[in-house]
N, C-alpha and C positions, 0 to 999 in steps of 0.2 A: 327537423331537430337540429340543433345547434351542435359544431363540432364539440364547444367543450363539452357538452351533456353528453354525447355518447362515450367522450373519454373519461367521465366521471361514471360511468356506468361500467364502462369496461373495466374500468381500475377497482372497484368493487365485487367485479365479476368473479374478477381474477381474485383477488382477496378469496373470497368466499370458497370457492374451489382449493385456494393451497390452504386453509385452515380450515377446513369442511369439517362441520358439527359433527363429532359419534353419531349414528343410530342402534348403537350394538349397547351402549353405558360406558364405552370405555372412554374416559376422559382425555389421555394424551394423544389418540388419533387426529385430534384436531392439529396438534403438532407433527403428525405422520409418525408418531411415535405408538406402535403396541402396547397393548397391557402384556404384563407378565400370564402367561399360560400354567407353570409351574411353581418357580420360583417362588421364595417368600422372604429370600435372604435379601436385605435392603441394602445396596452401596452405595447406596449418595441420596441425600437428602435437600430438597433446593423449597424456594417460595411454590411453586409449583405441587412437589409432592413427594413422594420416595420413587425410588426407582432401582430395578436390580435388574441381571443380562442375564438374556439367554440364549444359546447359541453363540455367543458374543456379539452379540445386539442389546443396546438400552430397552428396557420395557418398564411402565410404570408399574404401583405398588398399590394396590389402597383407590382410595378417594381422593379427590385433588383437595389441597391444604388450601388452595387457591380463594379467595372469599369472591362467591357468584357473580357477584358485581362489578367487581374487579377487569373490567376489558378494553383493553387500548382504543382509543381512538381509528376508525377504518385509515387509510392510507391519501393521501390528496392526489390529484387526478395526475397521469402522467402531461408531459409535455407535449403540445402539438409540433412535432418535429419537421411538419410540412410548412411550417411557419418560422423556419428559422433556417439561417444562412448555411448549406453545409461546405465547408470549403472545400473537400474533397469529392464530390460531386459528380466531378470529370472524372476522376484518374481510373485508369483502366486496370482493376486489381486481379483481372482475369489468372495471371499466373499465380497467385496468392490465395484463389478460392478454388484451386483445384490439383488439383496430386499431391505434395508431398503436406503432412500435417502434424506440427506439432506435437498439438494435444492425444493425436491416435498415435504418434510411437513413444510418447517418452513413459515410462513406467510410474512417474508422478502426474501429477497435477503439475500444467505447464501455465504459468500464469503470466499476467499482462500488467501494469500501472493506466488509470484512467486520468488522464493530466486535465488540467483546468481550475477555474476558482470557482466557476458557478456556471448556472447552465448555458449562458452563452457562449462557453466556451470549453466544457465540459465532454470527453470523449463522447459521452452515451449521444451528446447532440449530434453524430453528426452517423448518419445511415451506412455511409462508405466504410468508416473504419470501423463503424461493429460488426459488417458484414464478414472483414475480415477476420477481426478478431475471433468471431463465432468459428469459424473455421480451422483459426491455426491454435486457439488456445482453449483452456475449459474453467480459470480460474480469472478473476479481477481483484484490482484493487483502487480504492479511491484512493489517490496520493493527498491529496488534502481535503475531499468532500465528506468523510464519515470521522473528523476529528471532532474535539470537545468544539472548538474555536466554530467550526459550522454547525454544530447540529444543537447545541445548545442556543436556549429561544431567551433574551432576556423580558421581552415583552409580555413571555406566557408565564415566564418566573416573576415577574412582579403581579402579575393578576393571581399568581397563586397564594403571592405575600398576603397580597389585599384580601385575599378570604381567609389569610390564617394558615398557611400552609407554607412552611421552610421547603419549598418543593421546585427543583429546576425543572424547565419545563421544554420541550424537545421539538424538532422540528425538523422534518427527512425531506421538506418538498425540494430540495437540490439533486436529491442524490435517486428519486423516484425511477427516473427510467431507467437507470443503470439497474434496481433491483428488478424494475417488469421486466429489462430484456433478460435478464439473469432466469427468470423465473418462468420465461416462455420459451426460455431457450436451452434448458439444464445449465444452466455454468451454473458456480458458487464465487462469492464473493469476499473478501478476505475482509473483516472490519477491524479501519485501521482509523485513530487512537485513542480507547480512550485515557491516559493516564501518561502525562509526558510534560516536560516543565516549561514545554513551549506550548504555544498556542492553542490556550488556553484562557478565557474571555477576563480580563480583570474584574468585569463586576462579581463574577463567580468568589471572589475570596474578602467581597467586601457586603459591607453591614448594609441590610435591606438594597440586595442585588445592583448596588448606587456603586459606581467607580472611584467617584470622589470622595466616599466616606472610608473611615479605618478599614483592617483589617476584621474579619468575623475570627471566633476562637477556632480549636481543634475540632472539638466536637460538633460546633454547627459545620466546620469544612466537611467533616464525616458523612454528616446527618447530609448535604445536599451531595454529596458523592452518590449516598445512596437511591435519592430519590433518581438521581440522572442516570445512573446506569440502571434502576427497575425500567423506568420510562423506557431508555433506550430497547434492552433487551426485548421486554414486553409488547413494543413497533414491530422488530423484527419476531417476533417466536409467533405472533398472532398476524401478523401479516403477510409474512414470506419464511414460512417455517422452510430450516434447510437451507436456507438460498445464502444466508450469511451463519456457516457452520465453522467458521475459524475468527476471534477476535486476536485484535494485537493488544491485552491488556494494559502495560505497564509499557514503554517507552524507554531506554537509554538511562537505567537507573546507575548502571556501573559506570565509573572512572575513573584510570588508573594514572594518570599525569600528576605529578606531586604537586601537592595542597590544593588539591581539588578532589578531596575524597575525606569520607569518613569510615577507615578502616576495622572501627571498634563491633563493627556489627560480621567482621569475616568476609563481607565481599564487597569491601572499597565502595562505598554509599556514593556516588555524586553529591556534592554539596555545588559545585558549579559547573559550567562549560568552560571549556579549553579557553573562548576566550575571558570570561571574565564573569558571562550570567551567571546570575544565582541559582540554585535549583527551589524555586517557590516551594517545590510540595516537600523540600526536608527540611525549608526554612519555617515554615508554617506550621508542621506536624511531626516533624522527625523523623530517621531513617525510616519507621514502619510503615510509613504512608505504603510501602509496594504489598508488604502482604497484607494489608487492608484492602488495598484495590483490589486483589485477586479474590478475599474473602467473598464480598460483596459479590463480582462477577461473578462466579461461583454460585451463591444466592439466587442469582436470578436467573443464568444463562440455563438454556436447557443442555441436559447432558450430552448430546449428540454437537453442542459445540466446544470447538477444540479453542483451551484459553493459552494463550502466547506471551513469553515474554519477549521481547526484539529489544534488539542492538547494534551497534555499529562494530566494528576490529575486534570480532569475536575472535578472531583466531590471534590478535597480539599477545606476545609476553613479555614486552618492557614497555616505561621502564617495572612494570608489573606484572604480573601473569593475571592479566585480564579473563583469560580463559576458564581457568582455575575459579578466579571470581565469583563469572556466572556460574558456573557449575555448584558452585559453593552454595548462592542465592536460588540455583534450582532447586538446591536438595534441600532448603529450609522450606520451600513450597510445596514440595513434593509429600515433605512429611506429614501436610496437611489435604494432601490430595487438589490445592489451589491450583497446578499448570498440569498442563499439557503437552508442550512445542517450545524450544528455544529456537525462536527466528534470527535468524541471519543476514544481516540487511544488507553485507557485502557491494561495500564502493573501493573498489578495486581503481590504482593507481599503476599505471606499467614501473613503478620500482616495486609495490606490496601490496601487496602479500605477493609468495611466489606459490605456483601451485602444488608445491610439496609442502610450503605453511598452511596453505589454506584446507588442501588435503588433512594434515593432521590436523589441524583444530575438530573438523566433521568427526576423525576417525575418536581422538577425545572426548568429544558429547557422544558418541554411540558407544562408547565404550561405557559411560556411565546410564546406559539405557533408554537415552532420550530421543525424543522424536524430532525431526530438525529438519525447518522451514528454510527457503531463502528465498528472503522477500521480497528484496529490493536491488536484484544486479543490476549492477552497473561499473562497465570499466573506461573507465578515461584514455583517453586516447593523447600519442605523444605527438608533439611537432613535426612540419615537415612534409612532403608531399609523398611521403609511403604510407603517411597513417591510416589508412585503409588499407595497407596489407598488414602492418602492425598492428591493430587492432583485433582483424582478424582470427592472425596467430595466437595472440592473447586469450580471445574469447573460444578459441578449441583447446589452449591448455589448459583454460582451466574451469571447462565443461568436464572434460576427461577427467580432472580430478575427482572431480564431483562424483562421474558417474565409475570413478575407479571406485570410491570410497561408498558408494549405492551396491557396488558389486563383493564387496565385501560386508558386507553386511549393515550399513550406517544405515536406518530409518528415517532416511530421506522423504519426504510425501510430496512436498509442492515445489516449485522452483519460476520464482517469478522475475522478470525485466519489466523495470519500474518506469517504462513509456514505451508507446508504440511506433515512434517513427523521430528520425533526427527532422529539426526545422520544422515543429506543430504546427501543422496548418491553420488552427487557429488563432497563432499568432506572428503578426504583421511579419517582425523578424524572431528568429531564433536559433540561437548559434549551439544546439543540440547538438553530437555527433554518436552517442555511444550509445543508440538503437540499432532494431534488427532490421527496421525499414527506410529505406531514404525520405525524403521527402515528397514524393509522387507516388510513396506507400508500395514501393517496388522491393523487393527482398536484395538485402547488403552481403555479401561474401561474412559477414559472421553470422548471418544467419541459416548459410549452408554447411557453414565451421561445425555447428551444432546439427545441424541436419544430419550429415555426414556420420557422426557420433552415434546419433541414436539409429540410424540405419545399420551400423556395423553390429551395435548392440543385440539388435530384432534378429540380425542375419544369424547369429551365434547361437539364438536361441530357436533357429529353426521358424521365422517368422518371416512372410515376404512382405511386398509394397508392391502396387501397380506403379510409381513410379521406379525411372532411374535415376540410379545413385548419379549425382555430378559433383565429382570429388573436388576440392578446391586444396592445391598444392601453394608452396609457399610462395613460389616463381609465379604463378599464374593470374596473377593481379594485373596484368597489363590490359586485359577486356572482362567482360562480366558476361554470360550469353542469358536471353529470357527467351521461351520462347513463345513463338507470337501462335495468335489464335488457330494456327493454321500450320502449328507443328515447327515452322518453319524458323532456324538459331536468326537472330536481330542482336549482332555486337552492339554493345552500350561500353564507348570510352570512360577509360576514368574521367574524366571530364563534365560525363552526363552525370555523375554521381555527384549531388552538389556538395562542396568542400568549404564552401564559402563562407557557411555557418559560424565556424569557431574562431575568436580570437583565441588565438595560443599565451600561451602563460610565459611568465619569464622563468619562474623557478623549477631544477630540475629535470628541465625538457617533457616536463608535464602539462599538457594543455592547461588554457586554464579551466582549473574545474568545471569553470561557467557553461563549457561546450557542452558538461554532460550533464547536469545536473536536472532534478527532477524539475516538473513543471510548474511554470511563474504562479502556475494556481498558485493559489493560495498553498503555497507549497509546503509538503506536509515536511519534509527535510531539508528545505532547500539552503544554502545558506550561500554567501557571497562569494559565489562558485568562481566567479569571474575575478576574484582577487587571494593571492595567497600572501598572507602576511602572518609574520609572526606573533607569535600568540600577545605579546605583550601590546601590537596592535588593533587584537580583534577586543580589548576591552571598552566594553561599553557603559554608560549608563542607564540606568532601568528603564528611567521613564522616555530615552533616545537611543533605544535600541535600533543595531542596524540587521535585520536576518535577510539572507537571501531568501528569495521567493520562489523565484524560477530558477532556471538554468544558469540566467547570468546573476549580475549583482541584483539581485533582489533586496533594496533595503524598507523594512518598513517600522514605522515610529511608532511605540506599543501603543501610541493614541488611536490608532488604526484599527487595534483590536478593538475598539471598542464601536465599530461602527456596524452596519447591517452584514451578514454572514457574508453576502456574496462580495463585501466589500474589503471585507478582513486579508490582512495580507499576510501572509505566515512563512516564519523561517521553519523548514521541514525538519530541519533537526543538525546539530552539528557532530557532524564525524570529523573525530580525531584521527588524523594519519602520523603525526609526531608533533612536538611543539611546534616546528616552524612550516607546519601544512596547515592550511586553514579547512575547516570541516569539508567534504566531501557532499554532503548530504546532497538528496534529488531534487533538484534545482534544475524544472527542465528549461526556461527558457533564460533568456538575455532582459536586463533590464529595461532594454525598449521595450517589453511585453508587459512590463511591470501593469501598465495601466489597463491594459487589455485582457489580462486575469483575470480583475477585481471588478468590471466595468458590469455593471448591473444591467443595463437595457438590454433586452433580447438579442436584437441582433448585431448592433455595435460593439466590437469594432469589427463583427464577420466579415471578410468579404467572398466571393465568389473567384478563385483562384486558378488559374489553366495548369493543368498536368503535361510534364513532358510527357509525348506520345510514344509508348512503350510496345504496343503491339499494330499490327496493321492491319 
């Protein structure tokens, strides 16, 4: 029997077992969701069916409203991962898959960024680092593989034209093994985005799914909103029920920079980006497009997933009170029972937020009852050859705040860093720095910063650890110790820590953003990390658009968007840090990577990579 046939079996297998048929009548168990035992009072009402809690558990209601018919396509086979380049292969991640863990001390859900544009280059390809990952974290996220711009099919949306059906049409085989491993391994996965005025396919807003033809009206924009998110949801609820139980609805609808907002609606609407883009979905449909998307999601998600709205400089208040904002846009959704989570996608600058701002922004949304994500840490790192102890110190202040403002009471639940290691190993260069891993996948002094934290936390509550604590003081940056298989401390120079990654920025003694930004995938934020210019010069033209991709300058020409998924190139989103900061957004690699994102053939441009030897 041929490899793919057993992996098309297997991926079936698995299907079949996490949506396994009632034999009892109870309809939602197929989802892992109960019937109601007592209950009869209904609180939510979806495509699916009713639904009411008990014991504060979702349970269905009824019969499914669902018409019998009605059933998603099975899943496409995962990828043969024996058959592709992993570049991490060698590196010896022994001290990283054993004693100290993440995900078993921190009191949330500790999550990860999965960087790449497509499978060749995609975290889930590569064994080493989800082995890791498996270990230190319990949550993922696609940084750019589960947006509209990848998962929307225009191939299967014109064959649905052709039968008569205004129906976008869906396509998850990129993002497959990130859910098998999710789904054979307990994690959960964060689905991030669908509804954001970036990247997002241009045929999507034009007449008979054609790029070159007009614009479509309101209504038909609606009507295939809804088909794309039944589709979607319906992949996941019938094929990996559970495994993606958080989406990022709506995207970056608030901003608060003058004349770039529509304040008539009470929370500063985006009408464009800082530098100059339009926001398509207010220009198209108007402010309501956000609680429209949520309605819909809503519609279709099963109740046991939690709907999000995300944002950048959640905690600013000029020259606006941004915060205020969201809070404002929560409580309009709230009223309708549309959200769940205000995510916090926190790209941290060593001038801002400081962590008594960022502190109270958290303590703010918990004060108005909210439940709060954060999605996408990330802190930039300054010039200079301490930035590794400045970094650091940074990423322990303002962990502590976080978990000051957890210990008072804020409903904190996940806490993600939006890449797994600085300089991606799958791509050629990249001048990443603001990971918890180096690049030979070894653990960075801020990742003990944080270690440290939550060990003190466990201690106070009367909890131990089979490892010991290794405290990391501010002085104590002149060696790093691992130790090796055999107990035995192996100094590692700053030196061995590679530094080499980032071009530094001119402005402000702030790298250039390009070191940190999310990854050249197809990046789901990334924006021209590598350049900070004032806003008057990040204005662009529509049809020459420049977004960052990855880490560094990632630019790509919205003609791009219009090419095959794994080829799309995408600005991750731009964060505002002030006018004269160019967006933040997670841009994890350098523009040399640009092509190595997007690059479609398997295993080009992988290559086979040597790890500095860390243990002995």
């Amino acid at each position: 029997m041929k490899t793919i046939d057993l992996l098309i079996i297997t991926s079936a297998l698995v299907s079949v077992s996490l949506a396994k048929p009632a034999d009892n009548g109870c309809w939602s168990e197929k989802f892992n969701i109960p019937c109601c035992q007592s209950t009869s009072e209904v609180v939510r009402k979806t495509y699916d069916g009713e639904w009411g809690i008990e014991d504060g558990k979702w349970c269905s209601i009824g019969e499914s409203t669902r018409p019998s018919d009605d059933v998603p396509p099975p899943p496409p086979p995962p990828s043969d991962l024996d058959s592709l380049v992993d570049p991490a292969a060698d590196c010896d991640i022994t001290d990283s898959v054993t004693g100290d863990s993440l995900a078993k001390l921190a009191p949330f859900r500790m999550g990860v960024g999965l960087n790449g544009g497509n499978i060749s280059n995609y975290t889930p390809s590569s064994k080493k680092m989800m082995e890791l990952i498996n270990y230190q974290f319990n949550s993922m996220t696609y940084s750019n593989g589960m947006k509209s711009l990848f998962i929307m099919d225009q191939e299967k949306s014109l064959k649905n034209l052709a039968e008569g059906k205004e129906e976008v049409g869906i396509n998850f085989s990129g993002v497959i093994d990130g859910l098998e491993f999710s789904a054979k391994n307990n994690l959960n996965i964060r689905g991030h985005v669908l509804v954001w005025h970036k990247q997002t396919p241009e045929w999507f807003w034009r007449k008979d799914f054609d790029e070159t033809k007009e614009y479509v009206d309101r209504e038909t924009i609606f009507k295939r909103l809804d088909s794309f998110m039944k589709n979607y949801f319906d992949f996941l609820n019938f094929n990996y029920p559970g495994v993606v139980d958080v989406v990022d609805v709506v995207n970056e609808a608030v901003e608060v920079l003058e004349g770039k907002y529509d304040n008539s609606t009470g929370w500063y609407t985006r009408t464009e980006s800082y530098e100059g883009d339009e926001n398509i979905w207010y220009n198209l449909v108007g402010p309501d497009y956000v609680k429209e998307a949520f309605r819909i999601a809503r519609k279709y998600a099963l109740p046991t997933t939690k709907l999000v709205y995300n944002d950048y400089d959640t905690w600013r208040t000029t020259p606006h009170d941004k915060t205020e904002a969201i809070i404002n846009l929560m409580k309009i959704l709230k009223a309708e029972d549309l959200v769940d989570v205000i995510g916090m996608e926190s790209y941290i600058t060593p001038g801002e937020p400081t962590p008594e701002e960022y502190g109270k922004a958290i303590e703010r949304y918990a004060a108005e009852g909210l439940e709060i994500q954060i999605t996408e840490f990330t802190i930039y790192v300054t010039d200079g050859d301490d930035w590794l102890e400045q970094q650091t110190i940074h990423y322990r202040d303002m962990f502590k705040a976080i978990m000051e403002a957890y210990k008072k009471g804020a409903n904190i639940t996940s806490f993600t860093v939006f890449g797994l290691q600085d300089g991606y190993r799958f791509y050629d260069s990249d001048s990443t720095r603001t990971r918890l891993y180096d690049h030979d996948l070894q653990k960075k002094p801020n990742f003990q910063a944080i270690m440290d934290i939550l060990k003190e936390y466990n201690a106070k509550l009367g909890k131990t650890d089979d490892t010991e604590t290794t405290s990391i003081e501010d002085d104590d940056f002149e060696t790093t110790s691992v130790e090796d298989d055999n107990n035995e401390t192996t100094s590692i120079e700053d030196d061995d820590i590679e530094t080499s990654f980032a071009e530094e920025s001119e402005t402000d003694g702030v790298e250039d953003i390009t070191s940190g930004l999310e990854d050249t995938e197809n990046s789901e934020d990334s924006d021209d990390d590598n350049k900070k210019e004032n806003e008057s010069d990040k204005k662009e033209d529509e049809s020459d658009k420049k977004e960052n991709e990855g880490e560094g300058d990632k630019k790509e020409d919205e003609g791009d968007n219009k090419e095959n998924e794994g080829n799309k190139k995408e600005n991750e989103g731009e964060k505002s840090v002030d006018d004269n900061k160019e967006d933040l957004k997670d841009g994890e690699d350098s523009s040399e990577n640009e092509d190595q994102a997007l690059a479609t053939d398997g295993n080009a441009p992988v290559k086979a990579k040597k790890c500095v030897v860390r243990h002995k």
